[in-house]
C-alpha positions in Angstrom: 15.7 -49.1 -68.1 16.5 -47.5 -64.8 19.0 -44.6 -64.3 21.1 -46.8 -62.7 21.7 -49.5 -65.5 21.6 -46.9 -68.0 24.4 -44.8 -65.7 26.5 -48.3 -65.9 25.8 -48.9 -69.6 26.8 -45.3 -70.4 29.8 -45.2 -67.7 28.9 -42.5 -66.3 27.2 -42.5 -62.3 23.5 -42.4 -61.8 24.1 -39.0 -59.4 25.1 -37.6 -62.9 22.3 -38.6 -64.5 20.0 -37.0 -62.5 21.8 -33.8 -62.5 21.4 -34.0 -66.2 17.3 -35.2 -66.2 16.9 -32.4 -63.8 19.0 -29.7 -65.9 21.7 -28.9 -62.7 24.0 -29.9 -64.7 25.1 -30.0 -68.5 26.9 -33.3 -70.0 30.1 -33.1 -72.3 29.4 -34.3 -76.0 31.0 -37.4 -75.5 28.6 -38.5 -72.1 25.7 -37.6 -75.3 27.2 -40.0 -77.3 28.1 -42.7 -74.6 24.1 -42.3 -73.3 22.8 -42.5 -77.2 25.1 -45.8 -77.8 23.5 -47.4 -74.7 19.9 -46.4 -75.5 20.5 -47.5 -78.9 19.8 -44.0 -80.8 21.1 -41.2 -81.9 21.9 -37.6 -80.3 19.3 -35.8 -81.9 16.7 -38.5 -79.9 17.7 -37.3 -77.2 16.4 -33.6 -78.1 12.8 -33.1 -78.9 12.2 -32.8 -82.8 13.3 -30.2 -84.6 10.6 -29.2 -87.5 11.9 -30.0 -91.0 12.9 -26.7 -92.9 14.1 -26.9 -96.4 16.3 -23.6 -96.3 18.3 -21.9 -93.4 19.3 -18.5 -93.8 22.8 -17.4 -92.9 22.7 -15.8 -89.6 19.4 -17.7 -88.8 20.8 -21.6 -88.0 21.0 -23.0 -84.9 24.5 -22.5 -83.2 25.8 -24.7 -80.4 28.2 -23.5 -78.1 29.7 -24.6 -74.9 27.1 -23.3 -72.8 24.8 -25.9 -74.8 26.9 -29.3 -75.4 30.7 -28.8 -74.4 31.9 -30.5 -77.6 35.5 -28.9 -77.0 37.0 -25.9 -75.7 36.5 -23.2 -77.6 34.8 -25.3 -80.0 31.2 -24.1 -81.4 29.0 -26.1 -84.0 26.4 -24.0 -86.2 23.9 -26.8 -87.6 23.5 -26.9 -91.6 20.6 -29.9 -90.8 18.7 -29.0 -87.6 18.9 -32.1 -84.9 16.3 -34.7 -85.6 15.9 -38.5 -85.6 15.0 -38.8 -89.0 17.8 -37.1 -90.9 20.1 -39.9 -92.1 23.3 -37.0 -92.6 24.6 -34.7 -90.0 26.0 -31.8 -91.1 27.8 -28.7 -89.2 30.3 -25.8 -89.6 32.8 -26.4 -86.4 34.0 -23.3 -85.4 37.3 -23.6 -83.7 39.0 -20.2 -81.8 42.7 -20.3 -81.8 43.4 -23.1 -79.1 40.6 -24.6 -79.2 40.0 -28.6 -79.6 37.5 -31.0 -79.6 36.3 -33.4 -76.8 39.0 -35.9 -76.9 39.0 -38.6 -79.7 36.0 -40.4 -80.2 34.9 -43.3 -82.8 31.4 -44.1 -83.3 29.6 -45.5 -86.2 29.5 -44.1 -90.0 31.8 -42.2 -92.2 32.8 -38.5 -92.0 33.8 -36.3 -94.7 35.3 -32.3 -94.0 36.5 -29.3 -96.3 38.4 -26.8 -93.7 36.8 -23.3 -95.1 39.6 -21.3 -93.2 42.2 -21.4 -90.5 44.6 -24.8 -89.6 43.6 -27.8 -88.2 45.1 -30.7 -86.8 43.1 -34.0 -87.6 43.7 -36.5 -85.5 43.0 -40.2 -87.2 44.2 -43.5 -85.8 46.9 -41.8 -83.5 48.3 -39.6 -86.9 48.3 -35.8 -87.1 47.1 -34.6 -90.4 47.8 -30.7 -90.7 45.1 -29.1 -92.8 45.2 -25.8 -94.1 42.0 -24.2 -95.6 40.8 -25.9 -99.0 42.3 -28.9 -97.8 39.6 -32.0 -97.3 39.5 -35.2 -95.7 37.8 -38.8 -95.4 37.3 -42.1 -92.8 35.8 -44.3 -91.3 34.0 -42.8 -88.0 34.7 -46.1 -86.5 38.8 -44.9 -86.2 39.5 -42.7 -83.1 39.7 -38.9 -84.3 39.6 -35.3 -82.9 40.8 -32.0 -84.0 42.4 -29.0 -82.3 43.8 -25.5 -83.4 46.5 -24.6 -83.7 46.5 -21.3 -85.3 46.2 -18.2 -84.2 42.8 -17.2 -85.6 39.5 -18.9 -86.0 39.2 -22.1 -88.2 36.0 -23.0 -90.0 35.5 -26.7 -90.7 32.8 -27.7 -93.1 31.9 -31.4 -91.2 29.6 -34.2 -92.6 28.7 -37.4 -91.2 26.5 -40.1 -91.6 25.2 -41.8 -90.1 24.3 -38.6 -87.5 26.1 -38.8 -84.1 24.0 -35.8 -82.8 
């Protein structure tokens, strides 16, 4: 495939593309997704492969902030299964600062499940606004539109599974 058919299969223009293969520049979360779909993988192919660890200590797993993928402002994900190709679940804690929202809605493959550890939430699904408050949990079908945002005014902590992996 050429950058330019896979710049029009991922809507995105081949100028970008090559500021992205050359690292000048660092593509949102959802031009990730949009360049997996039209390659036909996953996120985490698009990263080399992460070695296989059976435990992650707390303060030791990979975090993923805006500087890295800009999944959302003010949105950060800190990786309970380390990208790679062969995991079939994706799990992450989102941490959300007050304000802070993810990269628009997106739909994609799979089923999602979440448990919001602390702060408030608003889950988008399908155009609805759920408010979740922490120990509040919820369920869908990735293939129905959804985001989040913040509205609180301290951090929230989202406990977020998916399968199959998006990253």
């Amino acid at each position: 495939m050429t950058l330019l058919q896979l710049a029009e299969a991922a809507g995105c223009s081949e100028s970008m593309l090559s500021k992205v293969e050359t690292q000048r520049s660092e593509p949102s979360l959802t031009l990730l997704r949009r360049l997996a779909a039209a390659l036909g993988v996953n996120v985490a192919a698009l990263f080399d492969d992460v070695e296989q660890t059976v435990v992650l200590r707390a303060g030791t797993r990979p975090r993923l902030g805006p500087e890295a993928l800009r999944q959302g402002d003010g949105v950060a994900l800190e990786q309970l299964v380390p990208f790679h190709a062969a995991s079939l679940l994706q799990a992450n804690i989102h941490i959300v600062e007050p304000g802070g929202r993810s990269d628009g809605l997106i739909e994609h493959e799979g089923e999602e499940i979440g448990y919001l550890l602390s702060g408030t939430i608003d889950l988008e699904v399908d155009g609805e606004v759920h408010r979740l408050g922490p120990g509040d949990s919820f369920h869908f079908r990735s293939e129905r539109p959804h985001g989040y945002s913040n509205p609180g005014a301290v951090q929230a902590l989202i406990l977020w599974v998916n399968t199959p992996p998006t990253f």
